[in-house]
PDBQT receptor file of N, H, CA, C and O in Angstrom, charges set to zero:
ATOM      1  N   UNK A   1     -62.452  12.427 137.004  1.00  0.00    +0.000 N 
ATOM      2  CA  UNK A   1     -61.875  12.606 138.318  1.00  0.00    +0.000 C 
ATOM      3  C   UNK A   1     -60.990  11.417 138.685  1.00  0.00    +0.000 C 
ATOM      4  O   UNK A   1     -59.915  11.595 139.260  1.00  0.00    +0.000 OA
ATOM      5  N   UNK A   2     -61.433  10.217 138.358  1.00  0.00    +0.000 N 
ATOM      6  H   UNK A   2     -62.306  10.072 137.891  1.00  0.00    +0.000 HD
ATOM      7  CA  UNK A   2     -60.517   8.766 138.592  1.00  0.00    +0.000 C 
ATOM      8  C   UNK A   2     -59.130   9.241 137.674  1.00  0.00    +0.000 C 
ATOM      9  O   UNK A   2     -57.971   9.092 138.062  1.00  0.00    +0.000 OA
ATOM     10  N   UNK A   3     -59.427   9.676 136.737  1.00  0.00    +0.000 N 
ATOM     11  H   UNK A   3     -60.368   9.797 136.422  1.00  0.00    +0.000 HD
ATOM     12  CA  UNK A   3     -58.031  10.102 135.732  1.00  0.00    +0.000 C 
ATOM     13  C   UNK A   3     -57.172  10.828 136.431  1.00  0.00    +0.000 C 
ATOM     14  O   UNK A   3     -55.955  10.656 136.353  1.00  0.00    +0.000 OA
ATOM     15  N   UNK A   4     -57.853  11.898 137.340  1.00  0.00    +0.000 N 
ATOM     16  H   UNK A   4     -58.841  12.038 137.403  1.00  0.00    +0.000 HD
ATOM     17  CA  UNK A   4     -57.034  12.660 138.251  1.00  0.00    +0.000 C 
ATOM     18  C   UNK A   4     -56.322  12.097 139.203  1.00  0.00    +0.000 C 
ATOM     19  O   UNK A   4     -55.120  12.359 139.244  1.00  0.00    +0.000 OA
ATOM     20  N   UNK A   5     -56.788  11.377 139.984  1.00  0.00    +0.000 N 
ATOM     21  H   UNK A   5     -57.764  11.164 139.950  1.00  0.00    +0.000 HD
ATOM     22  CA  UNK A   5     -56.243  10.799 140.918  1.00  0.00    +0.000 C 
ATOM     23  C   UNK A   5     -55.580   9.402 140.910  1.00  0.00    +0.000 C 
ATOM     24  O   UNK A   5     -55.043   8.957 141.924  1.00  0.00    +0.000 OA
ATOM     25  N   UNK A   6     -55.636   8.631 139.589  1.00  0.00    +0.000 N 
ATOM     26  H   UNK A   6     -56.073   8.993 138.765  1.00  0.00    +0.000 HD
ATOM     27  CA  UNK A   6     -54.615   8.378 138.954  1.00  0.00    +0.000 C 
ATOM     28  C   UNK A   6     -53.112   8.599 138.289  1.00  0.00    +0.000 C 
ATOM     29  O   UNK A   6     -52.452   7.618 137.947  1.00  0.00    +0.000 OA
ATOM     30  N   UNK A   7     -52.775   9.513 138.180  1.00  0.00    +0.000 N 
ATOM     31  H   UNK A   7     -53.312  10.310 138.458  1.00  0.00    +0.000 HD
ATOM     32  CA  UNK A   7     -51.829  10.614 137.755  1.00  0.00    +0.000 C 
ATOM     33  C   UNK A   7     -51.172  11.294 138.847  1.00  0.00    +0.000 C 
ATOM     34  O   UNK A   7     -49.973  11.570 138.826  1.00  0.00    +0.000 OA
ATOM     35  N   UNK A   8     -51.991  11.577 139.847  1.00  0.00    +0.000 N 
ATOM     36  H   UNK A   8     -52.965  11.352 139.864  1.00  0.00    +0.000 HD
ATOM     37  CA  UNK A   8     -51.761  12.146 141.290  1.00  0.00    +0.000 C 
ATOM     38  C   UNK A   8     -51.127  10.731 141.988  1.00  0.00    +0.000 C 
ATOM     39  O   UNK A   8     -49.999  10.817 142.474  1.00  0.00    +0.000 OA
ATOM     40  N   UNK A   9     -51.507  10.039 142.017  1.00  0.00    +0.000 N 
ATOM     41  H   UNK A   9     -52.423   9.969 141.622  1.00  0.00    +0.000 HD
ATOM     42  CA  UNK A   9     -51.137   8.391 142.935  1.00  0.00    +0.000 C 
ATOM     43  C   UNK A   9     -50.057   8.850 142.039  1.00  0.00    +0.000 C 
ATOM     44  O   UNK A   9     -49.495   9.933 142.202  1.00  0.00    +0.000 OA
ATOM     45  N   UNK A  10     -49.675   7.754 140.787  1.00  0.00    +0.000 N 
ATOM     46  H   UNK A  10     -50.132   6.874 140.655  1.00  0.00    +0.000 HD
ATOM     47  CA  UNK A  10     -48.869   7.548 139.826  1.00  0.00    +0.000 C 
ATOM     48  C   UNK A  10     -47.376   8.531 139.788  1.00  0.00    +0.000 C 
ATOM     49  O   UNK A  10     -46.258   8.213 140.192  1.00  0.00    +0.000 OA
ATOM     50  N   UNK A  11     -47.746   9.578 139.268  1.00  0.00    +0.000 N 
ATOM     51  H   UNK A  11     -48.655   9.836 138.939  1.00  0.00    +0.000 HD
ATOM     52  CA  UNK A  11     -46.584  10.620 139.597  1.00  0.00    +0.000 C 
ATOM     53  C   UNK A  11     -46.156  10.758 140.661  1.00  0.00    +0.000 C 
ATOM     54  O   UNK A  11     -45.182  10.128 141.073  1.00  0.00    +0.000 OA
ATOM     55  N   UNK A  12     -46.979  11.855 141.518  1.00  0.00    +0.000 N 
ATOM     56  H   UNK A  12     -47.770  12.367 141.183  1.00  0.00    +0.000 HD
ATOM     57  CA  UNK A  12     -46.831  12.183 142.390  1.00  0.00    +0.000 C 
ATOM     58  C   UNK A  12     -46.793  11.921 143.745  1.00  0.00    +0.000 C 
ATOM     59  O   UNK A  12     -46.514  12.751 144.609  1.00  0.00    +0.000 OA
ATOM     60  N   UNK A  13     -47.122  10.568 143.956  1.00  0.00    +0.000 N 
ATOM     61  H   UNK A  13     -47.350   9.893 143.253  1.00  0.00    +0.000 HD
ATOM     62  CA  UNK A  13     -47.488   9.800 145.316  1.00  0.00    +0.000 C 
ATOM     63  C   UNK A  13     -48.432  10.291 146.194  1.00  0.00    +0.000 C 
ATOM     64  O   UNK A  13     -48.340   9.989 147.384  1.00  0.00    +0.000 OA
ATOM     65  N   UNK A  14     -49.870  11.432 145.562  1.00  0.00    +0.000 N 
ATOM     66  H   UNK A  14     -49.946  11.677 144.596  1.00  0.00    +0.000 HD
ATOM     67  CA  UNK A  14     -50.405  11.570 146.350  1.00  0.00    +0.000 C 
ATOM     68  C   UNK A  14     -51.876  10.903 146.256  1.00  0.00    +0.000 C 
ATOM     69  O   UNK A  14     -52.767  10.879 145.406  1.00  0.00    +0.000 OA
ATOM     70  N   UNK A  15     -51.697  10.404 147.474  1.00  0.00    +0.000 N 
ATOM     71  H   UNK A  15     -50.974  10.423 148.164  1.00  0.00    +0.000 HD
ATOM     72  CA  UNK A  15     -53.223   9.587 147.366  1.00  0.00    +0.000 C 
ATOM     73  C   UNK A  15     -54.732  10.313 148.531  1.00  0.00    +0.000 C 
ATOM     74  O   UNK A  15     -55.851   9.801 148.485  1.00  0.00    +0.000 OA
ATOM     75  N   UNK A  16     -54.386  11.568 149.499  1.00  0.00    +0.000 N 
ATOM     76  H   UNK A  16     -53.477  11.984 149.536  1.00  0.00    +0.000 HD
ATOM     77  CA  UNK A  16     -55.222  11.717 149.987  1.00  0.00    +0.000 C 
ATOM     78  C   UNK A  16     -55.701  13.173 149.881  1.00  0.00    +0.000 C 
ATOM     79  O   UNK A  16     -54.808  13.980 149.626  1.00  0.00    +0.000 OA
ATOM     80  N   UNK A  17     -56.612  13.528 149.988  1.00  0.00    +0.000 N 
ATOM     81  H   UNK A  17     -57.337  12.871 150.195  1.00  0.00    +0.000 HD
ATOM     82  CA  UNK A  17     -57.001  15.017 149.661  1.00  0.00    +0.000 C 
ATOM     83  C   UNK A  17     -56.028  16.363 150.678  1.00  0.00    +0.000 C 
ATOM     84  O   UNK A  17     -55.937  17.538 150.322  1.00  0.00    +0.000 OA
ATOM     85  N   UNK A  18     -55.442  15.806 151.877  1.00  0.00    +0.000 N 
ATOM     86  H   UNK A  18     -55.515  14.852 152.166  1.00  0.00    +0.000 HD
ATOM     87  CA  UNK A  18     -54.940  16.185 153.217  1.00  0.00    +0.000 C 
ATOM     88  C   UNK A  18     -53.347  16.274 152.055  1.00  0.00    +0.000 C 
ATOM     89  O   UNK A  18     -52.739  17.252 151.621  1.00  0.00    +0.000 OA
ATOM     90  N   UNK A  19     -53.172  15.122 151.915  1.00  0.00    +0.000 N 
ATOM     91  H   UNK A  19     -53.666  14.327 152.268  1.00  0.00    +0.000 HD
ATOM     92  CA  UNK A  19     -51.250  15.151 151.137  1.00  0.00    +0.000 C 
ATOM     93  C   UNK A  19     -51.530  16.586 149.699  1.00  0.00    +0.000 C 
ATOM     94  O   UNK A  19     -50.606  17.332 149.372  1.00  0.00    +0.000 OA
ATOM     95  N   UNK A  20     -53.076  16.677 149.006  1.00  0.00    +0.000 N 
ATOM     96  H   UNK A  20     -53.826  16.071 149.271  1.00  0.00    +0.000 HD
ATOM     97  CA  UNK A  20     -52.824  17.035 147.736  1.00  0.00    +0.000 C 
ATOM     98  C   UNK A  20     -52.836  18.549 148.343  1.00  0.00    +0.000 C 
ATOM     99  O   UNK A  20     -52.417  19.449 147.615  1.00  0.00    +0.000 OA
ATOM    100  N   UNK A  21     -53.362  18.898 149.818  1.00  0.00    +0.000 N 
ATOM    101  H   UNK A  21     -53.703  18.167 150.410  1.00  0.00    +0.000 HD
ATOM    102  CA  UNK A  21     -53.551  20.159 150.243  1.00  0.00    +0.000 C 
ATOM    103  C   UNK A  21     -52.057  20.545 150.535  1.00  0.00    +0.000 C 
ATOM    104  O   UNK A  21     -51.610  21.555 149.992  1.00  0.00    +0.000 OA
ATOM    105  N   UNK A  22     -51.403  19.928 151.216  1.00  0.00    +0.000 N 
ATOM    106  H   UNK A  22     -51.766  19.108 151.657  1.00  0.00    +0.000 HD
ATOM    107  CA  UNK A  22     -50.240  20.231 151.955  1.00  0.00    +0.000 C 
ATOM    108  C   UNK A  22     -49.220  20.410 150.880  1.00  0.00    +0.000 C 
ATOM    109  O   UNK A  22     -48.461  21.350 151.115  1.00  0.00    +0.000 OA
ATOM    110  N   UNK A  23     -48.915  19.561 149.405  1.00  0.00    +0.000 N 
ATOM    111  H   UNK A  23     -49.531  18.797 149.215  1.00  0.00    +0.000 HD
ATOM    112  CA  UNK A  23     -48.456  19.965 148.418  1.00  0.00    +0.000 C 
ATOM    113  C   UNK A  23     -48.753  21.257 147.208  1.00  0.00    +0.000 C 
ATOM    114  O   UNK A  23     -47.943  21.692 146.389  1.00  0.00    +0.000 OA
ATOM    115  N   UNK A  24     -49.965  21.612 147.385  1.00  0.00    +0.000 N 
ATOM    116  H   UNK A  24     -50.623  21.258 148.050  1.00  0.00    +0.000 HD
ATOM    117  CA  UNK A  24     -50.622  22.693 146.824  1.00  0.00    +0.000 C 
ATOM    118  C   UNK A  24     -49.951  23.833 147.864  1.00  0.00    +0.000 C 
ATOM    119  O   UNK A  24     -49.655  24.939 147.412  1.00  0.00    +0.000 OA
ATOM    120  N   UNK A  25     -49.782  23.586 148.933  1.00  0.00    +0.000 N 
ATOM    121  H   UNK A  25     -50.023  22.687 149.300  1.00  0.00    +0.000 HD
ATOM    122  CA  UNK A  25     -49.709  24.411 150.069  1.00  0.00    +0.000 C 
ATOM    123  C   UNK A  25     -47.987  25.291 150.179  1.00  0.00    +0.000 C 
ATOM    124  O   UNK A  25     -47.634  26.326 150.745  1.00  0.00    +0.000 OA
ATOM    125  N   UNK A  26     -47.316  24.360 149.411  1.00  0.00    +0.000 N 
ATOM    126  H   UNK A  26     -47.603  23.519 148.951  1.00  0.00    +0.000 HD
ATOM    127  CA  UNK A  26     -45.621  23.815 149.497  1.00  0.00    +0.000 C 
ATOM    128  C   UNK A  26     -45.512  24.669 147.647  1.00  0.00    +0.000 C 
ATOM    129  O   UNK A  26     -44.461  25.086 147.160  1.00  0.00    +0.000 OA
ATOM    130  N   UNK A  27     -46.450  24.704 147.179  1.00  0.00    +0.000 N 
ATOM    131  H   UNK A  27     -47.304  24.365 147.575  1.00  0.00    +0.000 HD
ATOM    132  CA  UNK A  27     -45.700  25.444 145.858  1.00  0.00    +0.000 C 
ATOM    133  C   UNK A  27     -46.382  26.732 145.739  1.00  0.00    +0.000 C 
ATOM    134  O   UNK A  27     -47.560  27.025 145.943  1.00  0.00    +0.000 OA
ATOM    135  N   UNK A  28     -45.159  27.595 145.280  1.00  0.00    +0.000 N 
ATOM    136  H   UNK A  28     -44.202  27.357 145.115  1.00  0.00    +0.000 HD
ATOM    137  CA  UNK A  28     -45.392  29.066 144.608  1.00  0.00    +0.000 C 
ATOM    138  C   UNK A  28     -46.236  29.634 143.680  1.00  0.00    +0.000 C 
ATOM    139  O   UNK A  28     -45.631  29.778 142.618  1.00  0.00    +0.000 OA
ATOM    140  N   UNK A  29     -47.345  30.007 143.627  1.00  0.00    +0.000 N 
ATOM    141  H   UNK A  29     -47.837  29.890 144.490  1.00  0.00    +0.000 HD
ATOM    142  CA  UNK A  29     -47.950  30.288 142.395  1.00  0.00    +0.000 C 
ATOM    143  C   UNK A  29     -47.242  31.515 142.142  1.00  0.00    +0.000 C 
ATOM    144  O   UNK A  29     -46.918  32.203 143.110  1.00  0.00    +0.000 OA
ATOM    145  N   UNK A  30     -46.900  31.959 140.734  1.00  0.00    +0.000 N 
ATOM    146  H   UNK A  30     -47.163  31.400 139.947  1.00  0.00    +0.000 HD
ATOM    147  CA  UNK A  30     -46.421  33.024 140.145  1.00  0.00    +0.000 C 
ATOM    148  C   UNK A  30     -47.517  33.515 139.271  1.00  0.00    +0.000 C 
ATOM    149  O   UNK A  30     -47.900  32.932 138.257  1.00  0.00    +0.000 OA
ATOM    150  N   UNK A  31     -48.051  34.762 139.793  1.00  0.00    +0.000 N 
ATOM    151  H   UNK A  31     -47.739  35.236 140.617  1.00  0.00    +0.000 HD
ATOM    152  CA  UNK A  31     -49.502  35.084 139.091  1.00  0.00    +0.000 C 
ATOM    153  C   UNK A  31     -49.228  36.076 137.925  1.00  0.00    +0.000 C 
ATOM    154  O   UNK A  31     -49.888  36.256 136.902  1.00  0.00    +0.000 OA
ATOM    155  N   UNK A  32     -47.866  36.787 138.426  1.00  0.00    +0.000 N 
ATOM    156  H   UNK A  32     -47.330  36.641 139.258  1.00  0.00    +0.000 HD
ATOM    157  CA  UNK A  32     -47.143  37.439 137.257  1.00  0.00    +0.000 C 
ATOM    158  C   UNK A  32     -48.488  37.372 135.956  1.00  0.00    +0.000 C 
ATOM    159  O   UNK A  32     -49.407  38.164 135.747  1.00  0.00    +0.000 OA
ATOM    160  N   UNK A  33     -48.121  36.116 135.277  1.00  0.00    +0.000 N 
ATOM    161  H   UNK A  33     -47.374  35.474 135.447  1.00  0.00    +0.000 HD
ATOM    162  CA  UNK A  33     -48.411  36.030 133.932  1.00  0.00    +0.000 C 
ATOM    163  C   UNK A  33     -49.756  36.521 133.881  1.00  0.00    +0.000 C 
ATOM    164  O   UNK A  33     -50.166  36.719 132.737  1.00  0.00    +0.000 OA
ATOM    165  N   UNK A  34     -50.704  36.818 134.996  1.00  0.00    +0.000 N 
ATOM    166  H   UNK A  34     -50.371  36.657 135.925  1.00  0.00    +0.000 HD
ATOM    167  CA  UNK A  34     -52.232  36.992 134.473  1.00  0.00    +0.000 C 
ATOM    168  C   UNK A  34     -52.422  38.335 135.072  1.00  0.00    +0.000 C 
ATOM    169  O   UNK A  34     -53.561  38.789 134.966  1.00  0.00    +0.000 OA
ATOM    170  N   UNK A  35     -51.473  39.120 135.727  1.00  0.00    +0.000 N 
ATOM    171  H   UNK A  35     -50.547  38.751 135.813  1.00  0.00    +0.000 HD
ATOM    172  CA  UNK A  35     -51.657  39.943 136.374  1.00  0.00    +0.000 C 
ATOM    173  C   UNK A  35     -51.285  41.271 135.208  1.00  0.00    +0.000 C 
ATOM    174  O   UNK A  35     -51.883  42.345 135.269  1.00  0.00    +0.000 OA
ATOM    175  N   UNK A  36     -49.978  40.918 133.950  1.00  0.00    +0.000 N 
ATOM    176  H   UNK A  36     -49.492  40.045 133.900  1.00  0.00    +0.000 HD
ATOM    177  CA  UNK A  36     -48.999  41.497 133.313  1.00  0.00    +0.000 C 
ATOM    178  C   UNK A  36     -50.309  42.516 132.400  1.00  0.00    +0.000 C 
ATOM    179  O   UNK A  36     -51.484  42.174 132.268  1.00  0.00    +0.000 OA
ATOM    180  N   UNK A  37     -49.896  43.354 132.055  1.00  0.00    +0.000 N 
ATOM    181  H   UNK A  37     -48.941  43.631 132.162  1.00  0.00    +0.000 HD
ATOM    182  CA  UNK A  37     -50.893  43.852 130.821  1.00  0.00    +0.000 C 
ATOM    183  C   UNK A  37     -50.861  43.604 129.257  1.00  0.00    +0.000 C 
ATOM    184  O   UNK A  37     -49.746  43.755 128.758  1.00  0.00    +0.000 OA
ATOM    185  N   UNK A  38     -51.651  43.331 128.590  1.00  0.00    +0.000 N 
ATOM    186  H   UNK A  38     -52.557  43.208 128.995  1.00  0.00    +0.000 HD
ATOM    187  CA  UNK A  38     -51.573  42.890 127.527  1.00  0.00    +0.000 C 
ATOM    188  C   UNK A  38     -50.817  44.318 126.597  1.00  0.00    +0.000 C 
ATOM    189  O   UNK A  38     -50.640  45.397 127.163  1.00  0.00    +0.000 OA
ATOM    190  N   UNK A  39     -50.507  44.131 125.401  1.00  0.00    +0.000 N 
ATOM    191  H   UNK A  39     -50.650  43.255 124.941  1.00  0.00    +0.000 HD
ATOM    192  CA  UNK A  39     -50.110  44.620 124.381  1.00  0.00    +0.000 C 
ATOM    193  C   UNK A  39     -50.249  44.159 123.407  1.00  0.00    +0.000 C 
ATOM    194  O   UNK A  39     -50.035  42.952 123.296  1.00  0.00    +0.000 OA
ATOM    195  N   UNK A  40     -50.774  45.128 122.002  1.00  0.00    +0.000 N 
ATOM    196  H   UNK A  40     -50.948  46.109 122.092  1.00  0.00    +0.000 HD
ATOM    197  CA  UNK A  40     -51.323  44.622 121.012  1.00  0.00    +0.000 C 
ATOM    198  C   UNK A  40     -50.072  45.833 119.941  1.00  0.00    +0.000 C 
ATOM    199  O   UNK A  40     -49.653  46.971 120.156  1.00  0.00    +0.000 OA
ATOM    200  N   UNK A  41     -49.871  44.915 118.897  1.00  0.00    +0.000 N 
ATOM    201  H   UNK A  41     -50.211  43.991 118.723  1.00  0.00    +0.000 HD
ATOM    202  CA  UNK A  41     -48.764  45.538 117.834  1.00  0.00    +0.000 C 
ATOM    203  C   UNK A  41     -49.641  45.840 116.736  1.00  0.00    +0.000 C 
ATOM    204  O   UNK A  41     -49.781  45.002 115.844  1.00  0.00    +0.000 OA
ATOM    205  N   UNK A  42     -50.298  47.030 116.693  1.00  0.00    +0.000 N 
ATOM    206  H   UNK A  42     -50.185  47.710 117.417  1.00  0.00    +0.000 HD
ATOM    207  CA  UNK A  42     -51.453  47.612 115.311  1.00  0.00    +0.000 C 
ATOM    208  C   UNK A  42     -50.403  48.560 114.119  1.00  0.00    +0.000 C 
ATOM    209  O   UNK A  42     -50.876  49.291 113.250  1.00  0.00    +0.000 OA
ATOM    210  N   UNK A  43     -49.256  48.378 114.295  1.00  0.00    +0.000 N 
ATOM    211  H   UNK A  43     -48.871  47.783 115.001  1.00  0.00    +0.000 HD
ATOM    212  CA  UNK A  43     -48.131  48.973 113.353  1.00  0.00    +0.000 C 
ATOM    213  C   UNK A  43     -48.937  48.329 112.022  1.00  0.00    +0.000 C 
ATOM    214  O   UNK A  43     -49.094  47.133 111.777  1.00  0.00    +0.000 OA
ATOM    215  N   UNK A  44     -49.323  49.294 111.368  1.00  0.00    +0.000 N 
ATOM    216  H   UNK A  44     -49.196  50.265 111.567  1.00  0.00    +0.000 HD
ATOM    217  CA  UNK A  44     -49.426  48.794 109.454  1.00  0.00    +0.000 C 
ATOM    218  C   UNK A  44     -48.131  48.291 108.485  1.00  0.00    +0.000 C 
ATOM    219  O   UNK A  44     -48.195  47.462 107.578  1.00  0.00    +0.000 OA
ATOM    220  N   UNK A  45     -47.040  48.973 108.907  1.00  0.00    +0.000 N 
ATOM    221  H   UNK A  45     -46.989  49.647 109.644  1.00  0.00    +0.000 HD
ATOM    222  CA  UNK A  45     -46.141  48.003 108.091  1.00  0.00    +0.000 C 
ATOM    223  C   UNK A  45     -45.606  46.806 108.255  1.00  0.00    +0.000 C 
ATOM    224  O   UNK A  45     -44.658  46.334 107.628  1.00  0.00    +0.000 OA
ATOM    225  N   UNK A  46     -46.427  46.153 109.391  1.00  0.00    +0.000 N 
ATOM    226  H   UNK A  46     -47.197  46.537 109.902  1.00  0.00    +0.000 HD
ATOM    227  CA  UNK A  46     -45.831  44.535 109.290  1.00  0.00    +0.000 C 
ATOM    228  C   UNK A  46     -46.889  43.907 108.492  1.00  0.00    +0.000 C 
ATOM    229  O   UNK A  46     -46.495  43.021 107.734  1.00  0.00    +0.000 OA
ATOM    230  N   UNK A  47     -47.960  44.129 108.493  1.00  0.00    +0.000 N 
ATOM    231  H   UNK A  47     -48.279  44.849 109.109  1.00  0.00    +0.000 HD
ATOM    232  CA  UNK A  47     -48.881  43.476 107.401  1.00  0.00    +0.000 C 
ATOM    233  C   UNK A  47     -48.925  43.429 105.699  1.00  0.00    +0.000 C 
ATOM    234  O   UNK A  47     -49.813  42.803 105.121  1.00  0.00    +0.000 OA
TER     235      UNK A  47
């Protein structure tokens, strides 16, 4: 957790749980990627 908030200070300039909310708060999650459906390629002639 010190590693975390090392990296957080360091990079990002955030040092309080209130700044890491309000920046969590400020970006887009794009859930797209976990939402998408998988697909599987069982074609025999690529093997």
């Amino acid at each position: 957790m010190k590693r975390l908030w090392k990296i957080l200070n360091e990079r990002y300039g955030i040092y309080t749980m209130e700044q890491l909310k309000e920046e969590m708060a400020k970006t887009e999650l794009d859930i797209g990627i976990f939402t998408m459906p998988f697909t599987t390629n069982n074609s025999t002639e690529n093997n």
